[in-house]
C-alpha positions as CSV (number, residue, x, y, z in Angstrom):
1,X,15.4,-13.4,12.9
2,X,13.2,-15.6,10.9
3,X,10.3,-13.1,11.3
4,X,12.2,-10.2,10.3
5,X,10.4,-8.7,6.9
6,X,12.8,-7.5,4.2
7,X,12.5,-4.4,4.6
8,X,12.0,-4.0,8.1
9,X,13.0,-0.9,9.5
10,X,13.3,1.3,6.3
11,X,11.4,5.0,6.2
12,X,9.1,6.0,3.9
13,X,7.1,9.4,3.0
14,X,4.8,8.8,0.5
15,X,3.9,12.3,-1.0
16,X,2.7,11.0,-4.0
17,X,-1.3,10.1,-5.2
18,X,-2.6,8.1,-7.4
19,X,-1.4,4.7,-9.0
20,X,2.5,4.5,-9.6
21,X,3.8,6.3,-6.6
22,X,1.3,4.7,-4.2
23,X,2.1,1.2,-5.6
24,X,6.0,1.5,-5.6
25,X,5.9,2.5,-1.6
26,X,3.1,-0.2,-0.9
27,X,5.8,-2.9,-2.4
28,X,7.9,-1.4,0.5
29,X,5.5,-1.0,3.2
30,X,4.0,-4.6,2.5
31,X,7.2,-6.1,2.5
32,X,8.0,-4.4,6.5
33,X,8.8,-0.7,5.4
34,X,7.5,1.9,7.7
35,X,5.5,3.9,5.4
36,X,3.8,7.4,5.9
37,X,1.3,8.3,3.5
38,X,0.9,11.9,3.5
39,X,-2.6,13.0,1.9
40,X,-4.9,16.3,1.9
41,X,-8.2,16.6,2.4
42,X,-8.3,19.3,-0.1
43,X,-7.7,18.3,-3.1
44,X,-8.6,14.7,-2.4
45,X,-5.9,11.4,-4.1
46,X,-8.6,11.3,-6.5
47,X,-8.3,7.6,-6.2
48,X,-10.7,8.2,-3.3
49,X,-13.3,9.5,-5.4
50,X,-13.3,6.3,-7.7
51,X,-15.0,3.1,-7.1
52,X,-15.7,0.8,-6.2
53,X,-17.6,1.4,-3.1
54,X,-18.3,-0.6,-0.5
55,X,-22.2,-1.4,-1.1
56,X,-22.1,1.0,-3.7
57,X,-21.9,4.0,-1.1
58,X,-19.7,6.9,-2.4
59,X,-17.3,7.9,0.1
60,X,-13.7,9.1,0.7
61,X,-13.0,6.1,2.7
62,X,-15.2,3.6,1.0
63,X,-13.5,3.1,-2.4
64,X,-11.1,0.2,-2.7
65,X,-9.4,1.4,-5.8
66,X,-7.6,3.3,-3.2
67,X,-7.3,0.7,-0.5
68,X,-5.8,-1.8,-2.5
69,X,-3.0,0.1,-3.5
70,X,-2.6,1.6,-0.4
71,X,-1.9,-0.9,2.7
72,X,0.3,-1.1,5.4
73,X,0.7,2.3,5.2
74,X,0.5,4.8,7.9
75,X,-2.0,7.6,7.0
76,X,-1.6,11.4,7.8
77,X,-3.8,14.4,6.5
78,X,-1.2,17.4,6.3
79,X,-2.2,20.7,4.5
80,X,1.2,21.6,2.6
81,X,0.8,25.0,1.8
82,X,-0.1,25.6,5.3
83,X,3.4,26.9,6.7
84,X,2.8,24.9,9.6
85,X,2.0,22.2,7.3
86,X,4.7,22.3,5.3
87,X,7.3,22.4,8.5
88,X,6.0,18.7,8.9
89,X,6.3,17.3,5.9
90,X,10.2,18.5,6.4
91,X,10.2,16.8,9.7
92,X,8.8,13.7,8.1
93,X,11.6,14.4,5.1
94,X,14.2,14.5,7.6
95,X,12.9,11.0,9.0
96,X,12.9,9.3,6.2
97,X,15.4,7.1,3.8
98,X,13.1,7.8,1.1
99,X,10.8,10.0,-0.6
100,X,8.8,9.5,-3.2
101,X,6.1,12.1,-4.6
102,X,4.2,11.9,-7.9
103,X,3.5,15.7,-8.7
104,X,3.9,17.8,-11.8
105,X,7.4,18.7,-12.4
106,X,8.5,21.7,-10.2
107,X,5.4,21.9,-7.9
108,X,7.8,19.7,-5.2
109,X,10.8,22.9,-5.8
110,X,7.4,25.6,-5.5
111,X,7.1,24.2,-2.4
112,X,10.7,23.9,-0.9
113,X,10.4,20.3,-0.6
114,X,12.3,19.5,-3.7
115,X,15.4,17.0,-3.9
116,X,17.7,19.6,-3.3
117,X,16.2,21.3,-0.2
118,X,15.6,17.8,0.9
119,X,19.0,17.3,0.4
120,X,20.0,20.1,2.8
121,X,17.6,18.1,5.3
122,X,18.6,14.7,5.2
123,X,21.9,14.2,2.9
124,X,21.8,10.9,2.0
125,X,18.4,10.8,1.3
126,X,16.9,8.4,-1.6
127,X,13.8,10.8,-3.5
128,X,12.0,9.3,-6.2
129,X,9.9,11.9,-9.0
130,X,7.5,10.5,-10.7
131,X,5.6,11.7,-13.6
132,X,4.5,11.2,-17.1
133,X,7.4,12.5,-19.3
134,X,10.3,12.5,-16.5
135,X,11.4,16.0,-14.7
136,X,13.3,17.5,-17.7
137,X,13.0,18.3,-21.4
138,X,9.9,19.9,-23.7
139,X,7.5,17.6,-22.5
140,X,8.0,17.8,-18.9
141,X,5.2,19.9,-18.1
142,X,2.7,17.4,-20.1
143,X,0.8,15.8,-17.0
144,X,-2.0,13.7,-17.3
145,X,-2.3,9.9,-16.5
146,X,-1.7,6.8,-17.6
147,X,-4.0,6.9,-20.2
148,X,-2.1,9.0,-22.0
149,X,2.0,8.1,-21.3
150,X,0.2,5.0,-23.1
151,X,-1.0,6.3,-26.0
152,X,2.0,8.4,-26.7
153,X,4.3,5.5,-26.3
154,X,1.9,3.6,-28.7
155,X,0.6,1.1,-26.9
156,X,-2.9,2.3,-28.2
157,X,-1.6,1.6,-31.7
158,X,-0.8,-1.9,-31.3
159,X,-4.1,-2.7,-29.4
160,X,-7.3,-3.2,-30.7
161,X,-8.8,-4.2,-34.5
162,X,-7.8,-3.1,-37.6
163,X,-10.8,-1.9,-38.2
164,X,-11.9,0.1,-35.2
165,X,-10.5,3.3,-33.5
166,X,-7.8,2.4,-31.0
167,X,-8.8,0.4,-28.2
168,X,-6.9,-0.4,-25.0
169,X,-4.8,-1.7,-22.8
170,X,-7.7,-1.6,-20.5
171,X,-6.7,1.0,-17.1
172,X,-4.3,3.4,-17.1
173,X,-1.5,0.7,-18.5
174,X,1.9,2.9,-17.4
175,X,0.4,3.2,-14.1
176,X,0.2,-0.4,-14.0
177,X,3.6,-1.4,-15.4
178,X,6.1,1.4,-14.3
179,X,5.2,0.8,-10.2
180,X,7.2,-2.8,-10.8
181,X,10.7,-0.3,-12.3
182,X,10.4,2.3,-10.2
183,X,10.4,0.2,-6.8
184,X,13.4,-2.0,-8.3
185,X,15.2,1.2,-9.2
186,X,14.4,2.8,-5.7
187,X,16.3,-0.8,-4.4
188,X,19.4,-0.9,-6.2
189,X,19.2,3.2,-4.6
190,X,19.4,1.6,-1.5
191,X,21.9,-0.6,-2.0
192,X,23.9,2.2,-3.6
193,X,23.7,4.3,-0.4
194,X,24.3,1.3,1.7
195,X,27.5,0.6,0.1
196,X,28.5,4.7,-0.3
197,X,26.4,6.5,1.8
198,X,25.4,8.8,-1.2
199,X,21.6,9.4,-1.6
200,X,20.1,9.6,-5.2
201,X,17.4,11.6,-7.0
202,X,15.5,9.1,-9.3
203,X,13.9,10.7,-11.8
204,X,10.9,8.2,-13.3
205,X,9.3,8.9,-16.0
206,X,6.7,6.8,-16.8
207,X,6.8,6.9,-20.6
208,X,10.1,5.5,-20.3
209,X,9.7,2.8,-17.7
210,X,7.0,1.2,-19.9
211,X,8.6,1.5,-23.7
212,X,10.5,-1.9,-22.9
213,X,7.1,-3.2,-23.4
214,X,7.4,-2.4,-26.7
215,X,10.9,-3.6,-27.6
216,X,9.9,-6.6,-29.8
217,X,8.0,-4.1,-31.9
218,X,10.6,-0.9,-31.9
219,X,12.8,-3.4,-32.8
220,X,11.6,-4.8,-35.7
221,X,10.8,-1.4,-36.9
222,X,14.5,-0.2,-36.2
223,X,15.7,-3.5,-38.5
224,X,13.0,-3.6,-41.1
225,X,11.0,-0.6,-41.0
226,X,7.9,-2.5,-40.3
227,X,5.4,-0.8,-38.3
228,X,2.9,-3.0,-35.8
229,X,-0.3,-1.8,-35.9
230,X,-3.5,-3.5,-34.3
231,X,-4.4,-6.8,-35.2
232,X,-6.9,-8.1,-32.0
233,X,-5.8,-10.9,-30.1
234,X,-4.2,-12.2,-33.1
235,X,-0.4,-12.9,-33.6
236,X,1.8,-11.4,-35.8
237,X,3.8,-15.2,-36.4
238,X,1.4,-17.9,-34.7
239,X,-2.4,-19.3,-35.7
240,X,-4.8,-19.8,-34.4
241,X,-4.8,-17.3,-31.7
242,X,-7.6,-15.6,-30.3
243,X,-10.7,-15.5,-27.9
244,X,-13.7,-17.5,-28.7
245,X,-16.8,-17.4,-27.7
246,X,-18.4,-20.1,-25.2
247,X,-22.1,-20.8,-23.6
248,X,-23.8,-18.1,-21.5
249,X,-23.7,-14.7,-22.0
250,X,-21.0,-12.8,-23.3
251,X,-18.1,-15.9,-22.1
252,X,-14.9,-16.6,-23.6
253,X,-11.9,-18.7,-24.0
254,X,-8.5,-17.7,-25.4
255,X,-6.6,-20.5,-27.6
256,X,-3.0,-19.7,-28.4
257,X,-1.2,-22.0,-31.3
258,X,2.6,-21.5,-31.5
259,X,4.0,-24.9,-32.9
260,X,2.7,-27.8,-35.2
261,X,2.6,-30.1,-31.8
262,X,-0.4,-27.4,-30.5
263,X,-2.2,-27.4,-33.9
264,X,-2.4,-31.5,-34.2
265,X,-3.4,-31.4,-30.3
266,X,-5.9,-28.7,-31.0
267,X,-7.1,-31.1,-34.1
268,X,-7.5,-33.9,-31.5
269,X,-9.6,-32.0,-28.9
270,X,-12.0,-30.5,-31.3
271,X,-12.1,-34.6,-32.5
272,X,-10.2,-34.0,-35.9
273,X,-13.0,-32.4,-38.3
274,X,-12.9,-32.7,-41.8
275,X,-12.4,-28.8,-42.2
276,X,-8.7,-29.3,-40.9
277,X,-7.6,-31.5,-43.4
278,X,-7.2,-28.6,-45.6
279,X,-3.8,-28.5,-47.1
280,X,-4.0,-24.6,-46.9
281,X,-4.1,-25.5,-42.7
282,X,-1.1,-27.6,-42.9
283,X,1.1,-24.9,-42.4
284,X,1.8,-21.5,-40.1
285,X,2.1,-19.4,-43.2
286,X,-1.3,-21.1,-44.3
287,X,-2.9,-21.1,-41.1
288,X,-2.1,-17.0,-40.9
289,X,-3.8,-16.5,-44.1
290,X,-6.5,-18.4,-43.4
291,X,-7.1,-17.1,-40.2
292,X,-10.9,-15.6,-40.7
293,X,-11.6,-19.0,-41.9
294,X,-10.3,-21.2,-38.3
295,X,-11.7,-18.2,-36.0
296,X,-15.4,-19.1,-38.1
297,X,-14.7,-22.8,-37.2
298,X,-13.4,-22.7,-33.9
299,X,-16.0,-20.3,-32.9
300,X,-18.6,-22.8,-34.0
301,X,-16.9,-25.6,-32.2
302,X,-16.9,-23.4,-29.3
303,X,-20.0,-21.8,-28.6
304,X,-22.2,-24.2,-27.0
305,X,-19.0,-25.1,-24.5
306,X,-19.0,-24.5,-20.7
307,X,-15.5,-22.0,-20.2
308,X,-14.0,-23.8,-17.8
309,X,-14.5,-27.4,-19.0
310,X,-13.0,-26.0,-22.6
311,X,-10.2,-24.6,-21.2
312,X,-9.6,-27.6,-18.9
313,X,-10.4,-30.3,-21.5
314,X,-7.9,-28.3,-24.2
315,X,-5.2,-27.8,-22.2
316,X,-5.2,-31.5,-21.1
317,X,-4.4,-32.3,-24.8
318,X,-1.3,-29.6,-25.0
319,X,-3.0,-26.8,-26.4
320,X,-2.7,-23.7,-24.3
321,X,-6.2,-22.4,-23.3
322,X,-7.6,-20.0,-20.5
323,X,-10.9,-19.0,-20.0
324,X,-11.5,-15.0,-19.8
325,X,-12.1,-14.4,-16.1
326,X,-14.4,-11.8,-14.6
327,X,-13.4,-10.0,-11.0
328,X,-16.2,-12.7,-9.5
329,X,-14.2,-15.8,-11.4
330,X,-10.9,-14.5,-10.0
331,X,-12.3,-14.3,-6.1
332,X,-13.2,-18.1,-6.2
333,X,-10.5,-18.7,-8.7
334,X,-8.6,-22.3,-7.0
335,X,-5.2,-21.3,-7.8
336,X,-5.0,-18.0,-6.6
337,X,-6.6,-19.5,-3.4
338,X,-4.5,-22.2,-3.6
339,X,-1.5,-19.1,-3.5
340,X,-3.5,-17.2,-1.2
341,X,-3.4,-14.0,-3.3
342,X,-6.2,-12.2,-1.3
343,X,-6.5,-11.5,1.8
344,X,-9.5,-10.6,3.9
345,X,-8.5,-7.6,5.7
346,X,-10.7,-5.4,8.5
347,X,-10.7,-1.7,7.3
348,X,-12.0,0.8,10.1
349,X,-14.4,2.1,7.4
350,X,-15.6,-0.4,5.4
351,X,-15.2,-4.1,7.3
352,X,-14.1,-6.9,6.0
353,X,-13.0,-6.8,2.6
354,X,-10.5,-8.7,0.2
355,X,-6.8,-7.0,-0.9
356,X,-5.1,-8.6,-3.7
357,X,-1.6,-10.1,-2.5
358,X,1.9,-10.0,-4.8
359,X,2.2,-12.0,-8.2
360,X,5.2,-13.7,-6.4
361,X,6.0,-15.8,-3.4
362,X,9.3,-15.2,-1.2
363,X,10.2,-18.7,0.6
364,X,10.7,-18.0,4.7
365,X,8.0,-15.4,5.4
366,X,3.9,-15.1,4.5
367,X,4.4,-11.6,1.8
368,X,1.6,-9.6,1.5
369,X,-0.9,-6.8,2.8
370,X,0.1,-6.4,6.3
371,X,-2.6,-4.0,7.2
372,X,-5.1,-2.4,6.0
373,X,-5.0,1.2,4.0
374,X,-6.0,4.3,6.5
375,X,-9.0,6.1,6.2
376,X,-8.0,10.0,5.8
377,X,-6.0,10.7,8.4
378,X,-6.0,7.7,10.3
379,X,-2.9,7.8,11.9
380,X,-2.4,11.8,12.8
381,X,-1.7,11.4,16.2
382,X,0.6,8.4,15.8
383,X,2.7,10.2,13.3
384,X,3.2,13.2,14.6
385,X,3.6,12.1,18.2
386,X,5.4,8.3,17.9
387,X,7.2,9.1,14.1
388,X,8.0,12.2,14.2
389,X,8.5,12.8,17.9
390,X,6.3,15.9,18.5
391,X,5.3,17.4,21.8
392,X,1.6,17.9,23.1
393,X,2.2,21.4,22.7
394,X,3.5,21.3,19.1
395,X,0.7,19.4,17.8
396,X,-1.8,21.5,19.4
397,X,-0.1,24.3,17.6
398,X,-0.7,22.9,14.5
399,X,-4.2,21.8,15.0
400,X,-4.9,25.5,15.7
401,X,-2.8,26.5,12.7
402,X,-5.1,24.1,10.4
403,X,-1.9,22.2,9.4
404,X,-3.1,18.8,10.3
405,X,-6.3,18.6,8.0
């Protein structure tokens, strides 16, 4: 069936808020999953209580921070330490292949809705825990965000200037990174149950999904004792690198040198001035010693140049060159609508507005946003009565219980 999505047909509860969760099950529910996203209106994902706003108005359901990591999703406002609540969210276990939920370690177990009470549920069930420092160990009950399974992993340390305080990766970086492990992982799960019928408990902690990052630098302090600290945009083995500054205000372009071919190219564009005849230039080891000295003259060369046209003009002599994009460069960006990376979608809220697609393209089907992310509680009534198969009378029963919030 050459419409058929890749994961058409698989069940997902999404119990989990904020970034890493959310983004693993929208990989699914983008790419066909049926996914329920089960929220509370008290305490709010507090994604919904971020911006950006449509037109600058605060409101629950007018922040796309949340809708872009939230569509195709099905959306259902349960209370779950409402008993009536709760008996849902077991239905909706029992429904499911997988689970995923994002909450301190042992609040899921508090509530009887851990891995192995979801177990006795649905046995071959596929749950995924996400935190900061994974399930088990001493540092299991450290929560927090991404902010800080960065730091401690020591991103923070390698980012930024020498001189300055730490500074960076910009956003929460594990939340960013650790979605793209955790929905592979949840995958070969899949395929593992497919194969045996056994179900899995995937224990993700978000520390660990991200260190790989880092590999280059543990291993060179594991074989030379080195340790990387923050050195800007500058590399620790190639000059010139770094981000220069253009015409207008507060424009850039990045220029990264890795071979001889690149520095003679770069010589050409800037028209071969007499500053790069320099014997101390002729060589990497020269041209990283000397590197205050090229930023001064690039930056020179560079400063009265339009971004675009720089980046455009340098790369067409070899030299790699990109020009340091804004959110408004990246909507009119011609590649990425070239690739058609976002997509206009209608939100009952807030209208019209653009979702970012996948960093990938799949040949035989259009991947991306399918719908939408719900307002709170969107889909209530079609979860509970066309999901989850529950009478007139049962749903009534928990309206009056104050399950369904």
């Amino acid at each position: 069936m050459a419409d058929l999505l890749p994961f058409d047909g698989l069940k997902v509860a999404d119990f989990s808020w904020v970034i890493v969760g959310p983004t693993t099950a929208k990989y699914l529910a983008d790419h066909g999953a049926t996914v329920v996203r089960v929220e509370a209106a008290a305490p709010l994902d507090i994604l919904r209580t971020a911006g950006p706003f449509k037109d600058g108005v605060p409101g629950a359901d007018r922040t796309q921070f949340f809708g872009d990591i939230n569509t195709s999703k099905l959306g259902i406002s349960l209370d779950l330490k409402n008993p009536a609540g709760l008996e849902i969210a077991k239905r909706l276990i029992s429904w499911a292949d997988v689970v995923i939920e994002s909450f301190r370690p042992g609040i899921v177990d508090s509530l009887g809705i851990g891995y192995e009470a979801n177990r006795e549920i649905n046995p071959s069930v596929v749950m995924a825990s996400t935190c900061l420092m994974g399930q088990t160990g001493g540092a299991a009950a450290f929560s927090g965000y991404g902010f800080h399974a960065a730091s401690i992993a020591g991103f923070y340390e390698t980012t930024g200037w020498p001189d300055l305080a730490p500074d960076g990766p910009w956003v929460a970086y594990t939340d960013g990174v650790s979605p793209r492990i955790l929905a592979a992982t949840i995958m070969a799960a899949l395929d593992h149950r497919r194969r045996t019928g056994q179900g899995q408990h995937i224990d993700a902690a978000q520390l660990e999904m991200s260190l790989h990052f880092l590999s280059p630098q543990i291993m060179d302090y594991s074989t030379s004792g080195r340790s990387v600290t923050r050195n800007g945009n500058r590399s620790q083995f190639f000059a010139p690198q770094g981000a220069y500054p253009c015409a207008g205000d507060d424009q850039w372009c990045t220029i990264a040198v890795e071979t001889e071919e690149q520095w003679e190219a770069l010589q050409r564009a800037m028209g071969i001035p007499a500053w790069t005849q320099d014997a101390k230039f002729d060589s990497m080891e020269g041209r990283l010693e000397n590197h205050d000295a090229i930023d001064q003259h690039i930056g020179e060369w560079t400063k009265d140049q339009e971004t675009t046209a720089l980046m455009q003009s340098l790369m067409s002599h070899g030299v790699p060159a990109g020009m340091v994009q804004r959110s408004s460069d990246l909507e009119s960006d011609p590649q990425l609508a070239h690739r058609k990376y976002f997509r206009t979608l209608e939100h009952q809220e807030m209208g019209p507005v653009p979702y970012a697609g996948h960093q990938f393209r799949i040949k035989g089907y259009d991947n991306g946003p399918r719908f939408p992310a719900p307002v709170l509680g969107q889909h209530n009534e079609q979860v509970l009565r066309e999901v989850l198969g529950m009478t007139d009378e049962e749903i009534t029963e928990a309206i009056i219980a104050e399950a369904i919030q």
